[in-house]
C-alpha positions as CSV (number, residue, x, y, z in Angstrom):
1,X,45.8,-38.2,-20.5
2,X,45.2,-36.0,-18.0
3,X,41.3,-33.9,-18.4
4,X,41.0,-30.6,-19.5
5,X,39.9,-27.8,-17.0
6,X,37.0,-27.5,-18.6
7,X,36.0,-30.9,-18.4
8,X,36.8,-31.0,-14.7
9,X,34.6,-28.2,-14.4
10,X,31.4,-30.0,-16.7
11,X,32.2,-33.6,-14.4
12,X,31.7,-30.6,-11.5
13,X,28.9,-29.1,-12.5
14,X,27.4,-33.0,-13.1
15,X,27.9,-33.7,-8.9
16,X,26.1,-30.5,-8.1
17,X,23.2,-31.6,-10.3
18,X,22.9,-34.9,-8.3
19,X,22.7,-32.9,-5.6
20,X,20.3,-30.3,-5.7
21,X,17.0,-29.9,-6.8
22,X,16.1,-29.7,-10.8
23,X,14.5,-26.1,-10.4
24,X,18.1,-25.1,-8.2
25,X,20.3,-26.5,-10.6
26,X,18.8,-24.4,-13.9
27,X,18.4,-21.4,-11.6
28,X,21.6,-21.0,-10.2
29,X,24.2,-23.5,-11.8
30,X,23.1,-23.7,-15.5
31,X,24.1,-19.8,-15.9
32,X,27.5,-20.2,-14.5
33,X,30.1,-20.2,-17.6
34,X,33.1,-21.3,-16.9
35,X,35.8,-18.8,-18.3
36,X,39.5,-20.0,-17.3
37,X,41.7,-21.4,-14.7
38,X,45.3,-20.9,-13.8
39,X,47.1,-24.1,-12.4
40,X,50.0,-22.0,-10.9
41,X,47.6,-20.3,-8.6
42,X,45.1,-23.1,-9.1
43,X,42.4,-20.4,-9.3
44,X,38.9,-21.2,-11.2
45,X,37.3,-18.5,-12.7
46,X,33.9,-18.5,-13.9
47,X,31.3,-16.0,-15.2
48,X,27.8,-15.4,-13.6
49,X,25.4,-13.3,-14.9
50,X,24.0,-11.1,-11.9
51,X,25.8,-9.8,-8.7
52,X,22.8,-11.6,-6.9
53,X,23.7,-15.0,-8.1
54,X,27.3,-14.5,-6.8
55,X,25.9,-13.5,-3.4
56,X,23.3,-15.8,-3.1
57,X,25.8,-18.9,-4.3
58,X,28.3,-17.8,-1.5
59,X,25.5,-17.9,1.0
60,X,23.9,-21.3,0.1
61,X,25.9,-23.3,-1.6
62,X,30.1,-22.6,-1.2
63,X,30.1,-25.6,1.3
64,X,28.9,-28.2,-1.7
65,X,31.2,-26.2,-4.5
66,X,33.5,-26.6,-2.0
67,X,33.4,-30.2,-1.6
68,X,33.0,-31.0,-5.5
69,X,35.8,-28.6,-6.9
70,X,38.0,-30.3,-4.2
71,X,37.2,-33.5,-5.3
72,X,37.9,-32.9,-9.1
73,X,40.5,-30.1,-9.0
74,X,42.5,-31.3,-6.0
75,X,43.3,-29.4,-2.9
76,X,43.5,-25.3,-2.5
77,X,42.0,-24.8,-5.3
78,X,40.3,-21.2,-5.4
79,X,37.0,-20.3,-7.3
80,X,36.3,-16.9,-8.5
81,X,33.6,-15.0,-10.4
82,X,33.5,-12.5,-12.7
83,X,30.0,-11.0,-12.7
84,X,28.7,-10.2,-16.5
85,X,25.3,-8.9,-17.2
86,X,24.2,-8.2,-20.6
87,X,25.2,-4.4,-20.1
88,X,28.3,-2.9,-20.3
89,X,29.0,-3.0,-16.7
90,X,31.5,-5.7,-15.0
91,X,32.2,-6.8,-11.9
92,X,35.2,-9.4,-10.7
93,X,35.3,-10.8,-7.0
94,X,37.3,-13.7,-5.8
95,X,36.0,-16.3,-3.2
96,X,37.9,-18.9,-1.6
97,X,35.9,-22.5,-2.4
98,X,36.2,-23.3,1.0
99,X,33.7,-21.1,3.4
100,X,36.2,-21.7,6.4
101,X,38.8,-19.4,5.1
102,X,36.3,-16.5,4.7
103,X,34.9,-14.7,7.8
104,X,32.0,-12.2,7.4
105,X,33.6,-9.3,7.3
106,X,35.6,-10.6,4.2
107,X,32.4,-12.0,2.9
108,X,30.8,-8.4,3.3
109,X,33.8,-6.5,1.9
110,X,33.7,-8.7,-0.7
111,X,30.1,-8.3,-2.1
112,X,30.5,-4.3,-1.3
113,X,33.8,-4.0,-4.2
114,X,32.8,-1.6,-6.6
115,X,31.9,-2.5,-10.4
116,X,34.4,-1.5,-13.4
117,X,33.7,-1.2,-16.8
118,X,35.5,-3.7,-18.9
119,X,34.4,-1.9,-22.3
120,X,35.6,2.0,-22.3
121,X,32.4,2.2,-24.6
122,X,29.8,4.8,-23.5
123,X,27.2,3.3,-21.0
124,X,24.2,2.1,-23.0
125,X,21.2,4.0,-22.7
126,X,18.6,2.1,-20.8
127,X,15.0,2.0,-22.7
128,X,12.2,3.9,-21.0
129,X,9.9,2.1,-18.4
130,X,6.0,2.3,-18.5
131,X,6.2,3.9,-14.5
132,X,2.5,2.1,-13.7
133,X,1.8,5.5,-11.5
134,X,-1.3,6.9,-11.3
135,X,-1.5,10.3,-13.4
136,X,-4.6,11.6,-11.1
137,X,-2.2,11.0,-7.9
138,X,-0.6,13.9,-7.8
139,X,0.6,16.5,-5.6
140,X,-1.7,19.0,-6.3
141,X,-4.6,17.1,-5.5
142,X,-3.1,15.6,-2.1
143,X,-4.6,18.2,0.5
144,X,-1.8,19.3,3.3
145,X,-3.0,18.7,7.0
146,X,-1.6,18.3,10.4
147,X,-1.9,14.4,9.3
148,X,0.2,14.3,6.7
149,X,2.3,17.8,7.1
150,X,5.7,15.5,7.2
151,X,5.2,12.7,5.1
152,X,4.1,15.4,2.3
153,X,7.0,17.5,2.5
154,X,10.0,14.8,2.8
155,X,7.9,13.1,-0.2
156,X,8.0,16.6,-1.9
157,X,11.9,16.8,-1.0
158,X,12.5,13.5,-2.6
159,X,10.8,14.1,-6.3
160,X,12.7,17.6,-6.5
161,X,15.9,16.3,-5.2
162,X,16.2,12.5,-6.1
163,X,19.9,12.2,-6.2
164,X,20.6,12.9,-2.3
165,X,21.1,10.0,0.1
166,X,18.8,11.9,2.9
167,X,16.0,10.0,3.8
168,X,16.6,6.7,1.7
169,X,14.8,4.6,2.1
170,X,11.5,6.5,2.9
171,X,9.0,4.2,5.0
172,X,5.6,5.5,4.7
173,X,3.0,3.6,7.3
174,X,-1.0,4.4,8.1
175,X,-4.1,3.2,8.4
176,X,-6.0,1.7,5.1
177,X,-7.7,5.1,3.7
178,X,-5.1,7.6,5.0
179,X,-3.5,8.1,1.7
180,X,-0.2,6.3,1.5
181,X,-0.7,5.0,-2.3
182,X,-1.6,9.3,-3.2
183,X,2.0,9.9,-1.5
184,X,3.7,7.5,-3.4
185,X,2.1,7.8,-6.5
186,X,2.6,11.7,-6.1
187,X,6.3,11.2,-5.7
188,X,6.8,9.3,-8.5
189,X,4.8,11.3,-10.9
190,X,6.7,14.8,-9.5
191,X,10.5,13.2,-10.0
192,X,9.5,11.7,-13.6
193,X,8.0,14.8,-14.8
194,X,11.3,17.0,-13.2
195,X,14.0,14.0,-14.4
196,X,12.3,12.4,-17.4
197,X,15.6,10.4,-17.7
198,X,15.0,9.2,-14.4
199,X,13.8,4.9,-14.5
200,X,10.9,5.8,-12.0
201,X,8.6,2.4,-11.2
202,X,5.3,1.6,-8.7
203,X,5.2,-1.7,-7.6
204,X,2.5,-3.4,-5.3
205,X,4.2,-6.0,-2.9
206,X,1.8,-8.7,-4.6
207,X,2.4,-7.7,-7.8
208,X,6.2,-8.0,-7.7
209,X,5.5,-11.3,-5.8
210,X,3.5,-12.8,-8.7
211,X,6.2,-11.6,-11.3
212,X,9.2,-12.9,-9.0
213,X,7.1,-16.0,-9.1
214,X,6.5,-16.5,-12.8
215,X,10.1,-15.7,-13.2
216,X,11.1,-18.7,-11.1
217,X,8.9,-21.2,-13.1
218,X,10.6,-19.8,-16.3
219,X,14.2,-19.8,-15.2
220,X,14.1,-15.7,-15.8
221,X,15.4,-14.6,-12.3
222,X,18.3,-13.3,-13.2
223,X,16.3,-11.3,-15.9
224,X,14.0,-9.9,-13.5
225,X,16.6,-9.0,-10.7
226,X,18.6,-6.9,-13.5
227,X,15.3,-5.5,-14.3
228,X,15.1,-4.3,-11.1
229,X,18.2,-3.5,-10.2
230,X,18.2,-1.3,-13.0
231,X,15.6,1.1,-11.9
232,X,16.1,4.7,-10.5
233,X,13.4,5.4,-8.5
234,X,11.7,1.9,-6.6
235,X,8.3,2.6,-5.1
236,X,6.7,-0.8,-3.4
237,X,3.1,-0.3,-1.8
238,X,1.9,-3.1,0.9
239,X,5.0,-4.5,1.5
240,X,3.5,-6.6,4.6
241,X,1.7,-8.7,2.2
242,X,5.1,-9.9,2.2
243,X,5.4,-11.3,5.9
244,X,5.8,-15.3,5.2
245,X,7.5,-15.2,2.0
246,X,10.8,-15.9,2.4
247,X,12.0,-16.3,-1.3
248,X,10.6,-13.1,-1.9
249,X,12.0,-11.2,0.8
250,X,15.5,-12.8,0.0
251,X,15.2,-11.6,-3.5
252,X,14.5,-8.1,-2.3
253,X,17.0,-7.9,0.4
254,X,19.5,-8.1,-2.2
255,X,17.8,-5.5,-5.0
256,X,17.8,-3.7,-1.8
257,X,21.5,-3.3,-1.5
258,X,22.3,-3.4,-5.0
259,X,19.9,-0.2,-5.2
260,X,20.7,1.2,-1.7
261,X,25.2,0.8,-2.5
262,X,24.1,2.5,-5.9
263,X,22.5,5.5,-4.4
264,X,19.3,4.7,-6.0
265,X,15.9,5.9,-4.4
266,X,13.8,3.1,-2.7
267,X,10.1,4.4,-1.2
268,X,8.5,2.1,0.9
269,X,4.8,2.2,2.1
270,X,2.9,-0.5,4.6
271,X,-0.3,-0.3,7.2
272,X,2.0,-0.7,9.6
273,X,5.9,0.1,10.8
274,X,8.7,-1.9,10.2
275,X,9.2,-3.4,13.9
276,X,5.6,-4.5,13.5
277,X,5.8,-5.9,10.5
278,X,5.8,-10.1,11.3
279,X,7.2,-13.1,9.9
280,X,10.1,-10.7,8.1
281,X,13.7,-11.0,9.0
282,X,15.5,-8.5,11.3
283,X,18.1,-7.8,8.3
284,X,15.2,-6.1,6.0
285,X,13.8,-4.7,9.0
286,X,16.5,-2.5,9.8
287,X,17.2,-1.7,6.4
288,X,13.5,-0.5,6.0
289,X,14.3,1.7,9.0
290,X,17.3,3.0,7.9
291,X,16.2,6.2,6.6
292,X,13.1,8.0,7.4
293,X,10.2,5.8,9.0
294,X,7.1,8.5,8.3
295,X,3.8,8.1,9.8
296,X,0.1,9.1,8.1
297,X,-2.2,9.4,10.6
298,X,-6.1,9.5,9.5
299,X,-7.2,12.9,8.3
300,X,-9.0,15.4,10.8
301,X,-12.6,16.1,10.3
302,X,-11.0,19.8,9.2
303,X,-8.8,18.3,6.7
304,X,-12.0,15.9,5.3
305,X,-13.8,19.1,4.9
306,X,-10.9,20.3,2.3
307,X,-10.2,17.0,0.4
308,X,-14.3,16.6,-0.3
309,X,-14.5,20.6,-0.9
310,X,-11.6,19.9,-3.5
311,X,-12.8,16.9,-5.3
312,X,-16.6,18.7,-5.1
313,X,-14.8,22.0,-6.7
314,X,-12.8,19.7,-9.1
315,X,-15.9,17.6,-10.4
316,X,-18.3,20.4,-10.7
317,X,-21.1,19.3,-8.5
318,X,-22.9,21.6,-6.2
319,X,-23.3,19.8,-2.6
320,X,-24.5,21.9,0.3
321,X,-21.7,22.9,3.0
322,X,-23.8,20.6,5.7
323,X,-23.8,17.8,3.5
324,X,-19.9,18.0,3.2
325,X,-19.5,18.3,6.7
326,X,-22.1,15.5,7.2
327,X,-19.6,13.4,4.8
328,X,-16.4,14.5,6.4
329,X,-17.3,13.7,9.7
330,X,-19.1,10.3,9.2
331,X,-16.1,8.7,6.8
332,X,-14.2,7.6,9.6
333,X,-11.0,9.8,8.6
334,X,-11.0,7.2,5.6
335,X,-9.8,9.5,1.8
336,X,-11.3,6.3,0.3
337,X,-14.2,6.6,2.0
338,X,-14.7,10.3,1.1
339,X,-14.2,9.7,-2.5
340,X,-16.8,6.7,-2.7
341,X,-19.1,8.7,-0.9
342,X,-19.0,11.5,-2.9
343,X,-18.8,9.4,-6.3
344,X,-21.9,7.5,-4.9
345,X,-24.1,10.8,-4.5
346,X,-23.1,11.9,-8.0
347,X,-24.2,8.2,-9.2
348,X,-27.4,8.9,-7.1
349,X,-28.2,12.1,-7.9
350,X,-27.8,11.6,-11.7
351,X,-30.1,8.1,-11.6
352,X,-32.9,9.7,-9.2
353,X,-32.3,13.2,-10.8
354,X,-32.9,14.7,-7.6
355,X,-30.5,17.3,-5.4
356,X,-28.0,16.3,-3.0
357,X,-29.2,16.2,0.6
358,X,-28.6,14.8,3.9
359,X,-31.1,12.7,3.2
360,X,-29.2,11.3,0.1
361,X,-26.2,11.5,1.8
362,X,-26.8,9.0,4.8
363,X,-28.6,6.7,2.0
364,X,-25.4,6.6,0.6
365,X,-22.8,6.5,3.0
366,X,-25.1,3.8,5.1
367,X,-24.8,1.9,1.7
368,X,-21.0,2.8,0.5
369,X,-19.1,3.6,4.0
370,X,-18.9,1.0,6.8
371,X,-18.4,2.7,9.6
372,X,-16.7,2.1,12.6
373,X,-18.7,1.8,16.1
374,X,-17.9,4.5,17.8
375,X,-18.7,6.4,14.9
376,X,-22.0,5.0,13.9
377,X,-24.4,8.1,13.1
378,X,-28.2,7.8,13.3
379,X,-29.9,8.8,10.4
380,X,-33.6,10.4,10.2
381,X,-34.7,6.8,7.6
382,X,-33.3,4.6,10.4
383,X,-35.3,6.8,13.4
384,X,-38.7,7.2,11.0
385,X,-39.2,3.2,10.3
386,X,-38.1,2.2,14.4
387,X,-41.3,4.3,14.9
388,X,-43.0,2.9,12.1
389,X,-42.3,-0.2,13.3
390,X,-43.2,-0.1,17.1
391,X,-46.6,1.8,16.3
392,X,-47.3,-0.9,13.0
393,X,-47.4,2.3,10.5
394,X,-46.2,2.5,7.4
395,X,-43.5,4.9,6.3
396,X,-45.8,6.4,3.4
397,X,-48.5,6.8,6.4
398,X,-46.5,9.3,8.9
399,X,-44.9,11.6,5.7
400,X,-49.0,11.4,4.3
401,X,-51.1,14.3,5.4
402,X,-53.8,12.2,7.2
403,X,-55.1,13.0,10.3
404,X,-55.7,9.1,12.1
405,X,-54.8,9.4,15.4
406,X,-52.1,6.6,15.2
407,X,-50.4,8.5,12.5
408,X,-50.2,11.8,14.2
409,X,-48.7,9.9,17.3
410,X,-46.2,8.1,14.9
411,X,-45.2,11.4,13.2
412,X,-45.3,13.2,16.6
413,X,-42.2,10.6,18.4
414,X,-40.6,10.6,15.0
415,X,-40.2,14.7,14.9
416,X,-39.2,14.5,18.7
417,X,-36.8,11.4,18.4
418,X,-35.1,13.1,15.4
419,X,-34.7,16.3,17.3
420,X,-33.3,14.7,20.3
421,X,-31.3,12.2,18.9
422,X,-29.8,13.7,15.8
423,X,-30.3,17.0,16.9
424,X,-31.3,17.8,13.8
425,X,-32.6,21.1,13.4
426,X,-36.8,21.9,13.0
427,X,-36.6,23.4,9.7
428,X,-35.1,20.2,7.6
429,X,-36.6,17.4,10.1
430,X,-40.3,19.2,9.0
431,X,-39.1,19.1,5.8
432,X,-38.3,15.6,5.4
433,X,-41.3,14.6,7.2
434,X,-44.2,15.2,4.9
435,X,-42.9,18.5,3.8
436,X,-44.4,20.2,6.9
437,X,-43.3,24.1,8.1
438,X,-40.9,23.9,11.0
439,X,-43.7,25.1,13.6
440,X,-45.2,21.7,12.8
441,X,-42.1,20.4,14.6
442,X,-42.3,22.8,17.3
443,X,-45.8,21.6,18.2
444,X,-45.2,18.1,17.9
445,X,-42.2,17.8,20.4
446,X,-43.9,20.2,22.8
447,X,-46.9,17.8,22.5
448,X,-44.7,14.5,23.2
449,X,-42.4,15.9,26.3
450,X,-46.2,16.8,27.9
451,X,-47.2,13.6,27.2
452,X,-44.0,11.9,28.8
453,X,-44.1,13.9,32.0
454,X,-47.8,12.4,32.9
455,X,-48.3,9.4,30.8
456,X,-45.5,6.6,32.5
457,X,-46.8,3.8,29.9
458,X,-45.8,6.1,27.2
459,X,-42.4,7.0,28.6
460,X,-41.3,3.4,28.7
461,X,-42.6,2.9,24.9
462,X,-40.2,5.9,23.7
463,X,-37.8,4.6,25.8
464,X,-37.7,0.8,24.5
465,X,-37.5,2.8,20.9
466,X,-34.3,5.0,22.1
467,X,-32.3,1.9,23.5
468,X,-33.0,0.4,20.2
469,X,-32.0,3.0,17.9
470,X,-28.7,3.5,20.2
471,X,-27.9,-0.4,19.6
472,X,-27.7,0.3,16.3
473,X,-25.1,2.8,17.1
């Protein structure tokens, strides 16, 4: 008695299982259902439950279906698939078992057939995502510069006009600080609140790592790729903390297309772009740069000034316009930076309950702000206790009102270094000196540069203080 084609298919389905791993057969062979076959064609159909399955079976393993349909269904036998999720869509494509009659075009044309519906029933209505944006991202707060002039209006673009194919995918790249997760965010928040209908979702790189991951070790892929493939709007932040992981990347090359074919919206954003981006193949590569590859350069000191005078304005605090300009210059073009400073002086001011100064602000951006090198700023603290320290004085000593010699020469070099070095003006250096008038300050750098002209000992000792304070630069 001769076996039933479904039995030939189960005796099938037991060679592949000798054959591949445990973890490969439950992932990609358990969910194949066999459906029918036709011995005057000799065609095998059978049902799989994601486009990506199909496409991923055809590129890994047709050679070893090949070899074990042959051996149990005899020679030309063809295999076919009918694609059925657990929507209403369906999709039927039919692939030679053996990979030699099948070039790449084929393969391509192929995997690019449109879906049909095999139920005339209305399209189910998808439920509602939770979007994991950010609700304080948002356009309004995201100051316009020269920086980000670009970026900012294609994101803009996008949220109003989601449907079009211009610019898709958007690739957003810049330094850490420069505000690529505020684009992103904004985006997403501006095309939810104008298409509430729209499946709108934020995604870190990691984040959809760990998930693809934990769907693995369940045997919920296929789950989590119609998840995905379901969404509207796709918006992945850090996407080089993908570089090295190939699974990963092979499981978003083919959301990718499936998203990209169905005119869905994919946003992008990295440190770095795409032909930079290592250990990633070439195929996501130039799909990344496909559309629009935008860059964000670090903020100008003049667009600083506007995003701390905005977030000042919005949190109600009063900081003086030097101390904001003390703030955007020393926060290395950073937008993190410049909100941690400013939240820091709040935190300061509030626990001290004194003003915001430039004092406060150089304690707080020396603790909160690590700044680059070339950017290192002096501060009057940092000048007053190298001075303290070279004339064995304590800090308490020079601000006191005493009259010892060796603190009058401490406070002298410490009013004149500051007004040299910092070029900070007579008025606030007297002030934070002992509260002294300005003239104070006056007298005591006209005292030290007559001092230096005659006194060659004393020239080299403010001079061994200088090159100091200028390695700490």
């Amino acid at each position: 008695m001769l076996a039933s084609p479904k039995a030939l298919w189960d005796n099938s389905l037991l060679l592949i299982k000798d054959n591949v791993s445990e973890q490969q057969y439950n992932t990609w062979f358990r969910p194949i259902v066999f459906e029918s076959y036709k011995p005057s064609t000799k065609t095998l159909l059978v049902q799989v439950p994601s486009p990506f399955v199909y496409e991923y079976l055809e590129q890994n393993y047709v050679g070893l279906l090949s070899k074990v349909l042959h051996r149990n269904f005899g020679d030309g036998i063809r295999l076919t698939y009918r694609v059925v999720t657990d929507k209403e869509h369906r999709l039927t494509q039919d692939v030679e078992a053996d990979p030699a009659d099948i070039d790449e075009a084929e393969r391509r044309r192929l995997a690019q057939q449109p879906q049909t519906q095999a139920n005339p029933a209305e399209p189910q209505q998808l439920e509602d995502i939770d979007t994991q944006l950010d609700p304080k991202l948002t356009f309004n707060n995201y100051m316009e510069g020269d920086s980000n002039k670009l970026p900012r209006s294609v994101g803009l673009s996008i949220a109003e006009h989601p449907n079009t194919t211009q610019f898709n995918p958007m690739f957003i790249y810049g330094p850490s600080g420069s505000g690529k997760t505020h684009l992103v965010n904004a985006i997403g928040l501006k095309t939810k609140q104008m298409y509430p209908q729209k499946r709108v979702l934020y995604v870190s790189a990691r984040l959809f790592q760990t998930q693809y991951t934990d769907a693995v070790l369940h045997n919920a892929s296929n789950d989590f790729i119609n998840f995905y493939q379901s969404i509207d709007v796709l918006i992945v932040d850090d996407v080089q903390d993908w570089a090295g992981k190939a699974k990963t990347l092979n499981t978003f090359f083919h959301i990718f297309n499936h998203l990209f074919r169905n005119g869905k919206r994919i946003i992008l954003a990295s440190d770095r772009p795409p032909v930079e981006l290592k250990d990633m193949p070439d195929r996501l590569i130039t799909r990344f740069s496909c559309g629009l590859v935008a860059e964000l350069e670090k903020p100008n000191v003049e667009l600083c000034i506007d995003i701390v005078s905005n977030k000042v304005r919005k949190d109600g605090l009063k900081i003086p316009k030097d101390v904001v300009s003390f703030i955007a210059q020393t926060c290395n073009g950073s937008v993190r930076d410049l909100q941690g400073a400013i939240n820091g002086l709040l935190a300061y001011s509030i626990v001290y309950n004194s003003s915001i100064d430039i004092r406060l602000a150089e304690r707080v951006i020396k603790r909160a702000v690590k700044v680059e090198e070339s950017n290192k700023v002096l501060t009057l603290d940092e000048i007053v206790e190298a001075v303290c320290n070279h004339y064995k004085v304590t800090v308490a000593a020079v601000n006191s009102k005493s009259r010892k010699r060796e603190y009058v020469e401490a406070r002298q070099v410490a009013m004149f270094m500051a007004q040299k070095l910092i070029k900070m003006p007579a008025s606030r250096v007297g002030k934070l000196i002992g509260n002294r008038d300005h003239s104070t300050v006056i007298h005591s750098c006209a005292k030290v540069e007559e001092r230096l002209k005659i006194d060659a000992e004393f020239f080299d000792e403010l001079s061994s203080i200088e090159n100091g304070l200028r390695v700490k630069r």
